[in-house]
N, C-alpha and C positions, 0 to 999 in steps of 0.2 A: 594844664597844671601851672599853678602858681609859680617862675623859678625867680623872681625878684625877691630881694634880702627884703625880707619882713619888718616893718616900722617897728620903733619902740614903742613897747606894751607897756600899761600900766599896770600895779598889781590887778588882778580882776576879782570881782566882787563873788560874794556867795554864789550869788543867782548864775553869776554866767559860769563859772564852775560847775553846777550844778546842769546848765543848759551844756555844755560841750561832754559834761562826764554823764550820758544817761543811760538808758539801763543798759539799750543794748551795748553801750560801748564797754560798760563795766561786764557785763558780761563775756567777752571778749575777752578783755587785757586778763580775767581769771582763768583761762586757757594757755596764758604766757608757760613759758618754762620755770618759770620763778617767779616768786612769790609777786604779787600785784602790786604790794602797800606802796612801793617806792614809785611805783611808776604814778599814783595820786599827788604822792609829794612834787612830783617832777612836777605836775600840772599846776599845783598852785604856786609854784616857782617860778617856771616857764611857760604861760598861757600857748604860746606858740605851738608848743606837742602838742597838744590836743588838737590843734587845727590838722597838725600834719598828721595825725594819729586818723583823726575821719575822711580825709582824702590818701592816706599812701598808709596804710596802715604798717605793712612790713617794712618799710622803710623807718618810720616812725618807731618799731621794735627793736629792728639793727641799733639804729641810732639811741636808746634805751638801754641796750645793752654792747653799749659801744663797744667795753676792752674786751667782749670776745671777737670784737670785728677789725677793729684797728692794732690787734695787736701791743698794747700798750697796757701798761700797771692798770687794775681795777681801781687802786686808790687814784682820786682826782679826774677819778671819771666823770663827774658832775660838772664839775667848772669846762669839761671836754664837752659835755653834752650841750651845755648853753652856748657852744661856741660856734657845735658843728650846726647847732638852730638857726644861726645866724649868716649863714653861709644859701647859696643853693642849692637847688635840690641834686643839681649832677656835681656840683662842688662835694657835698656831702657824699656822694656814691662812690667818687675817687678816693676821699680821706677812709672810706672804710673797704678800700679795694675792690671796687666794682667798675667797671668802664665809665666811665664820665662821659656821658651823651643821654641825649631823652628817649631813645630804646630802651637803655636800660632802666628810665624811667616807669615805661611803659609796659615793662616785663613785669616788673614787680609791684603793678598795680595789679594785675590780671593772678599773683599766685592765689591760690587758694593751697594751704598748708593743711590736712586734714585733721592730722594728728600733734599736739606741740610736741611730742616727745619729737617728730621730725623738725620742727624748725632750724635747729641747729646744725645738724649734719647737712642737708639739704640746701640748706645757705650756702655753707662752705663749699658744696659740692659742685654747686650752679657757678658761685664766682669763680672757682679754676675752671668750670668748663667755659664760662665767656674768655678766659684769658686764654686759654689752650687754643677752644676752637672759636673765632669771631664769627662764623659764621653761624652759630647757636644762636647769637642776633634774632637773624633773621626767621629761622624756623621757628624760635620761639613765639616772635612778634606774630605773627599771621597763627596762632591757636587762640582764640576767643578769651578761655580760662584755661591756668597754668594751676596743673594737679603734680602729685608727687607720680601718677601716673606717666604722666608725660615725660616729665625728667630722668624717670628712668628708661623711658623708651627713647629720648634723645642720648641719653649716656651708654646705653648698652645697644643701642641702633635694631633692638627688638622691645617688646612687649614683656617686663617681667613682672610677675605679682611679687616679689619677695626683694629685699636688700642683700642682694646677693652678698655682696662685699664686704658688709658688717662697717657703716658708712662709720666715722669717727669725727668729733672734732676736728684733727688734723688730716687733712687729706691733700697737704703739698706735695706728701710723696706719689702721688695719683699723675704729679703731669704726664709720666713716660706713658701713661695708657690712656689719657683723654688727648694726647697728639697722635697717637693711632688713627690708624682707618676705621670708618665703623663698625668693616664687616670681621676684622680682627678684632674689638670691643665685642664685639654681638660671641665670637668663636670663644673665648675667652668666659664671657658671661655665661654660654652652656656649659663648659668645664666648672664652673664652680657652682651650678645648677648642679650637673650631675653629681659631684662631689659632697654637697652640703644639705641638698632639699631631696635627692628622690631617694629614700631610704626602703626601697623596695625590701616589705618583709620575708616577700618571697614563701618556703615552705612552712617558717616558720609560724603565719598566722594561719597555716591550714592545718597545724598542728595544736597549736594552741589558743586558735581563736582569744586572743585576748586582745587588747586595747594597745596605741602605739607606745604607750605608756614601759608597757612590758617590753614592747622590742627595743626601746630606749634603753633602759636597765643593762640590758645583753649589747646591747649595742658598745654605750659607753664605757663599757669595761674592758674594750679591748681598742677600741677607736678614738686619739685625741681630735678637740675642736679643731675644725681649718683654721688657717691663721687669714686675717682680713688683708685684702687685697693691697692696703697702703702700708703691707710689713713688707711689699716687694719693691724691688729696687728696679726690673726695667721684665720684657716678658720672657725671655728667656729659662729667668728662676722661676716665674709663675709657674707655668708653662709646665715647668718638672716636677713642680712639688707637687702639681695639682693632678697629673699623671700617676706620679707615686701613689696619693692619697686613693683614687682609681683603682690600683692594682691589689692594694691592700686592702680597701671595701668587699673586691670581688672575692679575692680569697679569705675575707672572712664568711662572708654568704653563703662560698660555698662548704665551710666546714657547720657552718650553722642548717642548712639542705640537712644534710650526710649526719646529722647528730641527731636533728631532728626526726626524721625518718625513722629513726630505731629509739624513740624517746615511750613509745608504749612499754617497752621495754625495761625501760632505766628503772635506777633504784629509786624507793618511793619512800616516803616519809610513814613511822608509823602513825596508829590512830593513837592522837594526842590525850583522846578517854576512856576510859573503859568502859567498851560494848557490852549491852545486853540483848537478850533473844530477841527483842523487839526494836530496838538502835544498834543498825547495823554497818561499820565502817565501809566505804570504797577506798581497797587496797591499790588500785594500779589504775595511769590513766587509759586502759580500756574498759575499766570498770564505770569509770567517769563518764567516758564517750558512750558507750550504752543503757546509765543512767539516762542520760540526757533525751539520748531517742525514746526510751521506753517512756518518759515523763512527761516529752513533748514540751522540755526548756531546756535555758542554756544555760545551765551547770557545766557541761563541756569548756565555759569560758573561763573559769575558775581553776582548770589543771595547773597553769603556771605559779600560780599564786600557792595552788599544794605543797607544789614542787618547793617553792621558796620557803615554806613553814608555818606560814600565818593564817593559813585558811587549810578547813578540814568538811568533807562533806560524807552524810551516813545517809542509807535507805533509814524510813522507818515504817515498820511494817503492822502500821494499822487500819484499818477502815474509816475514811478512804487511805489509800498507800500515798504517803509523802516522802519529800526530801529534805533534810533538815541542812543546814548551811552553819560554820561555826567561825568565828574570828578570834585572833588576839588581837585586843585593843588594853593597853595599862596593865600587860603582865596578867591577863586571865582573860581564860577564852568565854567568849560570849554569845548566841545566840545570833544571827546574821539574817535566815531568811528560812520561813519554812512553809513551804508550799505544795499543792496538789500537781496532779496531772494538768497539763499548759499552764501551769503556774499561777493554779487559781489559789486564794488566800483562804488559808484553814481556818474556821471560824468554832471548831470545835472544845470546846472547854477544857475537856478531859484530856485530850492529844496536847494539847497547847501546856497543861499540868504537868502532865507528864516529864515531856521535854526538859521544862524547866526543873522539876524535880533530880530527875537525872542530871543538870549541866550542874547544880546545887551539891549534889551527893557524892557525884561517882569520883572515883580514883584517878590522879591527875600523874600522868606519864610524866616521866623526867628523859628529857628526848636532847640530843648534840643541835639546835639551833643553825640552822644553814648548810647542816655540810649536804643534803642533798642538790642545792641550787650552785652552792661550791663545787661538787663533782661535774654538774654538769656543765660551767665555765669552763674545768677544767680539759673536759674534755674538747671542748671545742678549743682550747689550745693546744693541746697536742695533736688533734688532727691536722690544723691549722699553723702552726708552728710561731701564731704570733704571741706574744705575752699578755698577760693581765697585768694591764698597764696597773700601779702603785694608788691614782686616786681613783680608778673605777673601784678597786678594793675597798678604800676607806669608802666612796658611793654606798658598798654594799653593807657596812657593818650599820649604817642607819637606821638599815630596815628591822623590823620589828619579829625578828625569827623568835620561834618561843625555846 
């Protein structure tokens, strides 16, 4: 790498403009985190980026987007920018807080950033681990290509697929846990694994085969977000909150088990229209769960959503025998899905007529909106004894109960 101060350039011309900005480089810089335009102006200002833009690219980006790196006003960032051009390459890695030597050169030649939304957190996150741990140096240098893969298997001293920690801009308050041991980092990193990512639905999806979607809903209305790792002050607090968080998961699951269990039971929503001999409601969901076998589809997946008020399913008993599927969407219920045995598609005129004549005609129930998905919150709080926290509430008033 080039580290000698760069001669004076002279303005550069179209063409070589044009030869240093080419496609693939433009391509590129339109994956930055912010907006491109400024970063072309730099170039015809400062010829220099762009040299350093096709040999250190992330460096060249820091340096671009200096005042998130050097901590200083975004105004007079520009006159910063042609300054820090003008310096060396480990000169510049000091001015934006990175170790000044040509490892860390050579580190951040080799990243590869997969996603820009990572860019940011991920910078900040590497530069206190080089100051915390020097010896990241070293492990890092001997990896060919530097993935966000790798950085979190050097920061958490295991293998994780996910941001455990909810990485932020600010991640000063991080030193007390990247001066840790690793294998205290790694012990740590399970606890908010198990805490954040394994949302084990447990009974509940063998109750109501729905989508993780649905156990979100119930989840979130009793369970606040963990709080990100750089809201802790050394591991001690960690350590407890993330215990607590644990305790309280469990005994929510387990009231959710115990609720669920006896939910063939529970109270059902009526039929939102008026039945005829031939459109026939399922009142309860074992009527639902036996629809399903006898049809040979999964209308059994659709219980939760009963329960909640927006969805309504009826046998309809004609040759061949279907099952008709109903939604509210915009304040009136519509038509969803109407199908045979293994949920071959009805193609018959008359039944399809029908249908819709009835969804047209019939008598439209005037029904209490949610209190059956209410009741059953409820319940799981009093088994449970924790609350329905205040915004999983407002969560729920969004949903579309008729």
């Amino acid at each position: 790498m080039n580290s000698e101060k760069p001669p004076a350039l002279k303005p550069p011309s179209a063409a070589t403009i044009r030869h240093w900005a080419n496609i693939q480089d433009i391509q590129i810089i339109r994956q930055f985190p912010q907006p491109h335009v400024d970063l072309f102006k730099l170039g015809k200002s400062c010829p220099y980026w762009w040299q350093l833009f096709q040999t250190a690219p992330v460096l060249a980006f820091m340096v671009a987007r200096c005042w998130h790196f050097d901590g200083l006003p975004e105004t007079g960032a520009s006159e910063r920018i042609h300054k820090y051009l003008s310096l060396r390459r480990t000169a510049i890695c000091e001015a934006l807080g990175f170790p000044s030597c040509e490892r860390t050169l050579r580190i951040l030649s080799k990243i590869i950033l997969d996603q820009p939304s990572h860019w940011f957190p991920y910078l900040f996150l590497l530069r206190e681990l080089l100051k915390q741990e020097p010896s990241a140096l070293e492990v890092l240098g001997q990896i060919p290509k530097i993935t966000t893969r790798d950085l979190n298997l050097l920061i958490l001293g295991a293998h994780t697929t996910d941001d455990v920690f909810n990485f932020s801009g600010d991640v000063s308050h991080l030193a007390w846990f990247l001066r840790m041991p690793t294998i205290k980092r790694h012990w740590i990193g399970n606890l908010y694994a198990a805490g954040l990512h394994e949302r084990t639905t447990l009974q509940f999806s063998k109750n109501f085969a729905g989508d993780p979607f649905e156990f979100d809903l119930v989840f979130n209305a009793f369970m606040e977000p963990i709080k990100p790792l750089a809201a802790f002050t050394n591991e001690r607090k960690v350590v407890a909150y993330l215990q607590e968080c644990r305790m309280r998961r469990k005994v929510f699951c387990d009231a959710l088990t115990h609720v669920s269990q006896t939910f063939e039971s529970f109270t059902w929503p009526d039929s939102p229209l008026e039945p005829t001999d031939r459109i026939v409601p399922l009142l309860s969901a074992a009527e639902l769960k036996e629809e399903g076998q006898l049809m040979n589809h999964c209308v059994a997946s659709y219980t939760f959503q009963m329960m909640r008020g927006d969805y309504f399913v009826y046998r309809v008993l004609t040759s061949p025998r279907c099952t008709l599927g109903i939604r509210f969407i915009h304040g009136g219920w519509t038509m969803d899905q109407l199908c045979a045995v293994d949920n071959a598609t009805v193609v018959d005129p008359a039944i399809i007529a029908m249908v819709e004549e009835w969804l047209l005609s019939t008598f439209r129930k005037q029904t209490e909106g949610g209190s059956y998905f209410w009741n059953y919150l409820t319940a799981i709080s009093e088994h449970s004894g924790l609350p329905i926290r205040k915004g999983g509430k407002n969560d729920l008033e969004n949903f579309p109960f008729q």
